[in-house]
Kinemage of the C-alpha trace (Angstrom):
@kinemage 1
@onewidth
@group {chain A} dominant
@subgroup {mainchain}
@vectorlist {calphas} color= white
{ca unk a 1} P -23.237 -19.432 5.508
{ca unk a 2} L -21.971 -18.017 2.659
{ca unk a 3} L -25.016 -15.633 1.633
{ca unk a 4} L -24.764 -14.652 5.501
{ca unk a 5} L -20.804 -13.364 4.860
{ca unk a 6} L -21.864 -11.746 1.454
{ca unk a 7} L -25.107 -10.268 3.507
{ca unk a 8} L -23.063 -6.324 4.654
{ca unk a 9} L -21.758 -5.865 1.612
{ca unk a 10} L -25.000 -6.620 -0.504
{ca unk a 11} L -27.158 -4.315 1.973
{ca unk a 12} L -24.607 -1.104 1.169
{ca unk a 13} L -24.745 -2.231 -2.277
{ca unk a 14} L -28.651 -2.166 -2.303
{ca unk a 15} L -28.965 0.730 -0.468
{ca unk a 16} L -25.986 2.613 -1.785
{ca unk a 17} L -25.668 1.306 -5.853
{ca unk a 18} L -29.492 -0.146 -6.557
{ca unk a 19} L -31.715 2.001 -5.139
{ca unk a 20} L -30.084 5.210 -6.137
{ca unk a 21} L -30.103 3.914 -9.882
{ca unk a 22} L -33.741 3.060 -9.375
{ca unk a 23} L -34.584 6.321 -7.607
{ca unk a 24} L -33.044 7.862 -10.840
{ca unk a 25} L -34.404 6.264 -13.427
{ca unk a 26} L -37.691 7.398 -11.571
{ca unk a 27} L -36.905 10.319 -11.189
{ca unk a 28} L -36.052 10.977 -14.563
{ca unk a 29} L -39.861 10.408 -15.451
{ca unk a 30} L -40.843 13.463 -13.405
{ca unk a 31} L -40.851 17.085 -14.033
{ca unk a 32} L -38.852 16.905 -10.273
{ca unk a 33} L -38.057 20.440 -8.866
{ca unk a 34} L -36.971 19.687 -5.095
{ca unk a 35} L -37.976 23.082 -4.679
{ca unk a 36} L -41.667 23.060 -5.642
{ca unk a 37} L -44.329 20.475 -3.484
{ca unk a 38} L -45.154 18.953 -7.076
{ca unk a 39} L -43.504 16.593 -8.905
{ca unk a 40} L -45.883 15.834 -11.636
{ca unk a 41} L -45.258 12.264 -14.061
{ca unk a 42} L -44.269 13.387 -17.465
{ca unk a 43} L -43.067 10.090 -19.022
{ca unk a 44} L -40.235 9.868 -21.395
{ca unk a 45} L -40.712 14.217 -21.947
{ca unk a 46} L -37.574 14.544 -20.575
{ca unk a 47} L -35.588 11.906 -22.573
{ca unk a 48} L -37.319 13.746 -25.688
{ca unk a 49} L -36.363 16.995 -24.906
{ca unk a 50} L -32.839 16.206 -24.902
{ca unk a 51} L -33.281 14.563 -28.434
{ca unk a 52} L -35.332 16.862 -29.658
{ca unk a 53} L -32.817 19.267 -31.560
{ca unk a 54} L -35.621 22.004 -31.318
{ca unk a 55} L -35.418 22.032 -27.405
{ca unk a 56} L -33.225 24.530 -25.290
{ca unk a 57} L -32.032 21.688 -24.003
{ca unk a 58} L -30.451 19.470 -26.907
{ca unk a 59} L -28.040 22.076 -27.705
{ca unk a 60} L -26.071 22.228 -23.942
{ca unk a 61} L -26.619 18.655 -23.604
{ca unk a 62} L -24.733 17.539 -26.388
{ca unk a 63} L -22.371 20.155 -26.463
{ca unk a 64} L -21.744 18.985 -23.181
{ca unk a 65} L -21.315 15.187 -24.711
{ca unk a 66} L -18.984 16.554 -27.251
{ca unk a 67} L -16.450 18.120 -24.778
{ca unk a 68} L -16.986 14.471 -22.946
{ca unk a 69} L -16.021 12.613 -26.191
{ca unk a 70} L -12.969 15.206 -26.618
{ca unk a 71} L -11.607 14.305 -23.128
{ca unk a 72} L -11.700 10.903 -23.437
{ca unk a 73} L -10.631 10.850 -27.077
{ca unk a 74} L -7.470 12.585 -26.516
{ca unk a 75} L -7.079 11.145 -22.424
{ca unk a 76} L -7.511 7.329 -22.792
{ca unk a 77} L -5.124 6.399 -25.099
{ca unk a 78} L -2.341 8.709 -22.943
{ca unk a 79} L -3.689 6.863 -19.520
{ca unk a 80} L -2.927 3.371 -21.738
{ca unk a 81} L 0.350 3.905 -23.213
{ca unk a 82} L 2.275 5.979 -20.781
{ca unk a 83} L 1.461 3.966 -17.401
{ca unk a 84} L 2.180 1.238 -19.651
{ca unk a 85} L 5.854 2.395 -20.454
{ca unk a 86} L 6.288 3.618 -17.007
{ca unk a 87} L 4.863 -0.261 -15.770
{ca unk a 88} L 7.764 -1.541 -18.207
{ca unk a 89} L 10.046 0.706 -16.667
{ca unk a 90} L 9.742 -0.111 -12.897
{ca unk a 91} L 9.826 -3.376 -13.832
{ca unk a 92} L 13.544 -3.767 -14.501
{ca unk a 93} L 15.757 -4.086 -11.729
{ca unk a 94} L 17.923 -0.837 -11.160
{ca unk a 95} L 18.972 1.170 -7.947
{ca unk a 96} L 16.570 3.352 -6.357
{ca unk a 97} L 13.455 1.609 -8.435
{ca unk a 98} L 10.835 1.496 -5.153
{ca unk a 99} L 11.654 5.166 -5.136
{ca unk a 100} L 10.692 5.391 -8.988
{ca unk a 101} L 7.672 3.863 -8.440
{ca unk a 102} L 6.681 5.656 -5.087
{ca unk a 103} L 7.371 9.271 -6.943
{ca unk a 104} L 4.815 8.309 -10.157
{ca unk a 105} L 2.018 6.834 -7.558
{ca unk a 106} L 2.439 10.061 -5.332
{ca unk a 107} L -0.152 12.125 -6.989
{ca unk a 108} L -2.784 9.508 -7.531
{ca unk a 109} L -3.195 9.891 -3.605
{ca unk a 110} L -4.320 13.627 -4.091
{ca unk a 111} L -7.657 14.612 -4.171
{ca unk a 112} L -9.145 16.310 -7.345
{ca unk a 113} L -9.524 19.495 -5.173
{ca unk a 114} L -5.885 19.401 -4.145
{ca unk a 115} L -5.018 19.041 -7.911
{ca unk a 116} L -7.345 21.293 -9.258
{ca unk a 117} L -6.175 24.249 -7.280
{ca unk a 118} L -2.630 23.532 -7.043
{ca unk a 119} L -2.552 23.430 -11.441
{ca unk a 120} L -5.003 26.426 -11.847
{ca unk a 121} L -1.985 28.779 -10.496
{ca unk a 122} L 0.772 26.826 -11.801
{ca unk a 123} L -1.459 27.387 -15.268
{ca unk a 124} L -2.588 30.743 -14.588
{ca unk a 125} L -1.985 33.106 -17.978
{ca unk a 126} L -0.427 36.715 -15.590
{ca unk a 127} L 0.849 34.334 -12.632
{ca unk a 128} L 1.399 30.712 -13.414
{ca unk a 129} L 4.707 29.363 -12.378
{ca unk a 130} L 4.777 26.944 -16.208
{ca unk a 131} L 4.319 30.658 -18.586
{ca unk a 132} L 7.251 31.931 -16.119
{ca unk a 133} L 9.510 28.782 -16.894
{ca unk a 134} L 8.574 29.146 -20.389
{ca unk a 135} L 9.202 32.504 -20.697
{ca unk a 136} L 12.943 31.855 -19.230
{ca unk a 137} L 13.545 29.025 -21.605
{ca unk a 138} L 12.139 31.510 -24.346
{ca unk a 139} L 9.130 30.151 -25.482
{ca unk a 140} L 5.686 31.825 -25.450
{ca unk a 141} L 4.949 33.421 -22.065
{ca unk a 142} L 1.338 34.241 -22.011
{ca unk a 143} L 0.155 30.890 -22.925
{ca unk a 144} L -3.785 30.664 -22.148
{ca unk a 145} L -4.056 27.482 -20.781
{ca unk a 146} L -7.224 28.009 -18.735
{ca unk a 147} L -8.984 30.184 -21.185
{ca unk a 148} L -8.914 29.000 -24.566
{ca unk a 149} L -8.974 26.161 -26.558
{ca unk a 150} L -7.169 24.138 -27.718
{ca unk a 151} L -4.684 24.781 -24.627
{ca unk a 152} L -7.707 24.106 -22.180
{ca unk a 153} L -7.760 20.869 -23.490
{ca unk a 154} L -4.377 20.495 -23.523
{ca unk a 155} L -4.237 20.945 -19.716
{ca unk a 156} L -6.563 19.691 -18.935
{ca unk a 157} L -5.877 16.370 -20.338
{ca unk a 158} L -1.973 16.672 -19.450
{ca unk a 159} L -3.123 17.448 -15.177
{ca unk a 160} L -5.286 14.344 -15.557
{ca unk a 161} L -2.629 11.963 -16.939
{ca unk a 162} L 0.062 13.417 -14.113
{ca unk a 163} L -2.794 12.324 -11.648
{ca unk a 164} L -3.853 9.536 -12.198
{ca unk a 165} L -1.429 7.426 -14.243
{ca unk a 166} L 0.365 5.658 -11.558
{ca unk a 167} L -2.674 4.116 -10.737
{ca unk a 168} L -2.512 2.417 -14.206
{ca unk a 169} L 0.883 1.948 -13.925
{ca unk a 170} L 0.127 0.078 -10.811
{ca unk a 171} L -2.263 -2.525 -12.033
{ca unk a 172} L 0.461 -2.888 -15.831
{ca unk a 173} L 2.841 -3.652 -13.168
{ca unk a 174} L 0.991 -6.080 -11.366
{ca unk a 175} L 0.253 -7.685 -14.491
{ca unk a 176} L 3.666 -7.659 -15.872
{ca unk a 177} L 5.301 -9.477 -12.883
{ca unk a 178} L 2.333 -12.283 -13.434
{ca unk a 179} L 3.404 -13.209 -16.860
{ca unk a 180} L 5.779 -16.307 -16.556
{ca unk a 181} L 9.435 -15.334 -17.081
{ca unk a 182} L 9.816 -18.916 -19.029
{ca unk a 183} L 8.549 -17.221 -22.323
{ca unk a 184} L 10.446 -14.780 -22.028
{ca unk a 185} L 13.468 -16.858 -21.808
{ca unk a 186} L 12.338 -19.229 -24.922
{ca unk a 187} L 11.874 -15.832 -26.745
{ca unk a 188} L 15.306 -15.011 -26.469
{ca unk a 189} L 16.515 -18.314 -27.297
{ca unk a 190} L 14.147 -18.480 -30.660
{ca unk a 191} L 16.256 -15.057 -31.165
{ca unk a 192} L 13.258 -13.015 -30.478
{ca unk a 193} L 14.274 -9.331 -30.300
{ca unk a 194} L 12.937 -6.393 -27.620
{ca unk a 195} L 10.101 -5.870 -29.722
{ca unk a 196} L 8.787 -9.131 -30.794
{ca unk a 197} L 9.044 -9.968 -26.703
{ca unk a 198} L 7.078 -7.105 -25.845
{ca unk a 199} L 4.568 -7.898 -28.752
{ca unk a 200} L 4.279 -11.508 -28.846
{ca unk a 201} L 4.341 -12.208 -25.079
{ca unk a 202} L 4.299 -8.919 -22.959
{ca unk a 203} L 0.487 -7.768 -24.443
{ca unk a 204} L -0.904 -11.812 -24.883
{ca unk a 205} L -0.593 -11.829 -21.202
{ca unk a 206} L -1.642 -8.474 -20.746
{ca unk a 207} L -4.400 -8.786 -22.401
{ca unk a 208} L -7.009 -9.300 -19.567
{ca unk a 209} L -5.569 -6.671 -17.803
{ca unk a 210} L -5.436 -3.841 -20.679
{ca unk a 211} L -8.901 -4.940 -20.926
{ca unk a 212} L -9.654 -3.812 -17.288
{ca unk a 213} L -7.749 -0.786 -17.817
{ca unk a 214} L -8.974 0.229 -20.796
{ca unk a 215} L -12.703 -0.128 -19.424
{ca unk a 216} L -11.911 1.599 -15.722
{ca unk a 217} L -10.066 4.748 -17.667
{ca unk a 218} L -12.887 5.140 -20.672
{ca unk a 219} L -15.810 5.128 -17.493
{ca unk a 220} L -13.157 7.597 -15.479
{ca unk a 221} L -12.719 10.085 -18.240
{ca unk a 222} L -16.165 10.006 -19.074
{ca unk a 223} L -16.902 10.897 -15.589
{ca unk a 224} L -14.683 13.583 -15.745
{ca unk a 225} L -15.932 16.756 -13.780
{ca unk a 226} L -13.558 18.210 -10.889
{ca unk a 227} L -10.894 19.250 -13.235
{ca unk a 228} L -13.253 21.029 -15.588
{ca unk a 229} L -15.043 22.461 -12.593
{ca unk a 230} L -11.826 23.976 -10.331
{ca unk a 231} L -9.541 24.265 -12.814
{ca unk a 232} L -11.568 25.989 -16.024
{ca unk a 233} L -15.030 26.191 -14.850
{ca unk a 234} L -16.404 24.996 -18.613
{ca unk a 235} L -15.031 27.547 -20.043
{ca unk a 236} L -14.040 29.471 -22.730
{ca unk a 237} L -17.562 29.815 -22.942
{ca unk a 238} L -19.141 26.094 -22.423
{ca unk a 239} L -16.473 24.218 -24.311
{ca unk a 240} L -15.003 22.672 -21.500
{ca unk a 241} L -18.283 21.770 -19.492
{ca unk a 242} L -18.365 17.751 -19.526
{ca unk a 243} L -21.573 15.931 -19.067
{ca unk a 244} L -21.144 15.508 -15.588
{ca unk a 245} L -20.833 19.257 -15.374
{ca unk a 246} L -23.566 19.938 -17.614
{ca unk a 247} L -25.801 17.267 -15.024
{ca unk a 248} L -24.707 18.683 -11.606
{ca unk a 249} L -25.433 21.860 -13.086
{ca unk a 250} L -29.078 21.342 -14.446
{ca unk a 251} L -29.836 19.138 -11.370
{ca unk a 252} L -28.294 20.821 -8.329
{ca unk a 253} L -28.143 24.360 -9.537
{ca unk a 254} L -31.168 24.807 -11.841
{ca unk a 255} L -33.482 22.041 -9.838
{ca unk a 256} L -34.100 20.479 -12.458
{ca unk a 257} L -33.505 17.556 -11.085
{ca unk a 258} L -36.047 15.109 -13.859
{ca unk a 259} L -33.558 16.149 -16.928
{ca unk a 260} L -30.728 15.995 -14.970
{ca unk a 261} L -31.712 11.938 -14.510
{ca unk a 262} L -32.669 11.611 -17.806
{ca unk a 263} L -28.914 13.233 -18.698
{ca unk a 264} L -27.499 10.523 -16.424
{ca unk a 265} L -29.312 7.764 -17.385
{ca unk a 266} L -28.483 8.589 -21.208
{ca unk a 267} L -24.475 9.341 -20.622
{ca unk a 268} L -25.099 5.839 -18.757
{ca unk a 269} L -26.752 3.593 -21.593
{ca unk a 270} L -23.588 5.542 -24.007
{ca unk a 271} L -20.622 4.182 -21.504
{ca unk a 272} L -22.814 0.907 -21.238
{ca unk a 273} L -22.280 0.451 -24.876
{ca unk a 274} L -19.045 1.114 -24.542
{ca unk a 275} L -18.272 -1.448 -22.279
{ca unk a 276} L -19.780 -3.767 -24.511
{ca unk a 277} L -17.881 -2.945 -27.936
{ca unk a 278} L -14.352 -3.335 -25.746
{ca unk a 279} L -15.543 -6.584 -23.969
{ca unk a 280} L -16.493 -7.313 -27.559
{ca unk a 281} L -13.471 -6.401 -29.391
{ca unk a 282} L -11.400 -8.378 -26.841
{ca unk a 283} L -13.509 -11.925 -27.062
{ca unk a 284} L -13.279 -11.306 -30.815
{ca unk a 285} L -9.043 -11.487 -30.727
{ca unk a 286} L -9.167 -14.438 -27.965
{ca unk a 287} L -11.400 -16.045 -30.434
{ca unk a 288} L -9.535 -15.502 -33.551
{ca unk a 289} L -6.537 -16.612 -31.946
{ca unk a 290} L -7.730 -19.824 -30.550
């Protein structure tokens, strides 16, 4: 009975999550031009070409790593500790708070084209509504926020925090109301202050939930691609063009659909990593605690 409930969702997850990855992986052994009738087996040539630093391809590859790892250097640790402040926040009790939370969940409902356009002409260096409030408040009016780095950057990390923190802030919230109010309430009485709460109780029992968060928001930001894509288009020159850029680009633009795979399936094994040093570095503080 119960592998006959779990059957629907297994056969979309086959068909929709396995097979793809499977497909790719094969894929990524073949010289694969979905123009051309041949698809000839070339083994690992692909993988080796992107880690061969003599190949045209190691260079936009990696640069297109690099401007990954930038992203989620300077976006992960924003999408932790602000949703985390604002989860802190709407947790209090104060007039008008369900209207607090609605307005910092409102934009996580918008879809990366909405966003996109809507912050390329507030941004825009001749047009852009921010350069015109800046200009009145008299700071620099010409700002190049779409253009040049480090402001591209800047942007672009700043539109992707306004996006998508509430959702964040959502799941810190949920969290927060499951942590008992009883230590709380012994804190106090031990004399605990508004710090050594928040540090000796509020994260403990955060903890499996920051761990979510923090693994959800490092695979998010490494996906990143509709913001680079709308809003700068990789440039100046390629500096913004993330690895998902750098893939849809080589795959569904240049047909080269083999390195493409073999792009994927590296940026893959990376975030797989990843996952493991968090899950890693979280076991290790359960286990020195205990």
């Amino acid at each position: 009975m119960a592998w006959l409930f779990l059957a629907p969702y297994l056969v979309l997850f086959g068909v929709f999550v396995l097979l793809p990855i499977v497909f790719g992986l094969w894929i990524s052994l073949h010289s694969w031009d979905f123009t051309l009738p041949g698809k000839p087996f070339v083994g690992l040539e692909n993988y080796t070409a992107l880690l061969d630093p003599s190949s045209v391809s190691f260079d936009p590859f990696w640069g297109s790593m690099r401007a990954t790892g930038i992203f989620t250097l300077f976006s992960v640790p924003l999408l932790i500790v602000v949703p985390l402040g604002v989860a802190l926040a709407m947790n209090q009790r104060f007039p008008g708070r369900n209207l607090f939370r609605s307005i910092f969940f409102a934009p996580y409902v918008l879809g990366v084209a909405v966003v996109g356009v809507l912050w390329r002409f507030l941004l825009d260096a001749n047009i852009g509504l921010v350069n015109h409030v800046m200009g009145t408040l008299g700071l620099p009016d010409a700002t190049p926020w779409l253009s040049s780095v480090p402001e591209a950057w800047v942007a672009l990390v700043g539109v992707t925090v306004w996006w998508t923190l509430g959702f964040n802030a959502v799941i810190f919230l949920a969290g927060l109301q499951d942590v008992p109010r009883e230590l709380y309430e012994a804190a106090e009485v031990d004399g605990a202050g508004a710090w050594s709460r928040f540090r000796h109780v509020t994260l403990p029992g955060l903890r499996p939930v920051l761990m979510f968060v923090l693994m959800v928001t490092i695979i998010a930001s490494a996906n990143m691609f509709g913001q680079s894509f709308i809003m700068t288009n990789g440039q100046p020159g390629q500096e913004t063009r993330t690895a998902i850029f750098y893939i849809a680009e080589t795959g569904l633009q240049n047909f080269q659909m083999g390195s493409a795979a073999a792009a994927s399936w590296i940026l893959t094994l990376a975030l797989m990593l990843t996952s493991v040093v968090v899950f890693w570095l979280f076991r290790e503080r359960d286990g020195s605690k205990a």
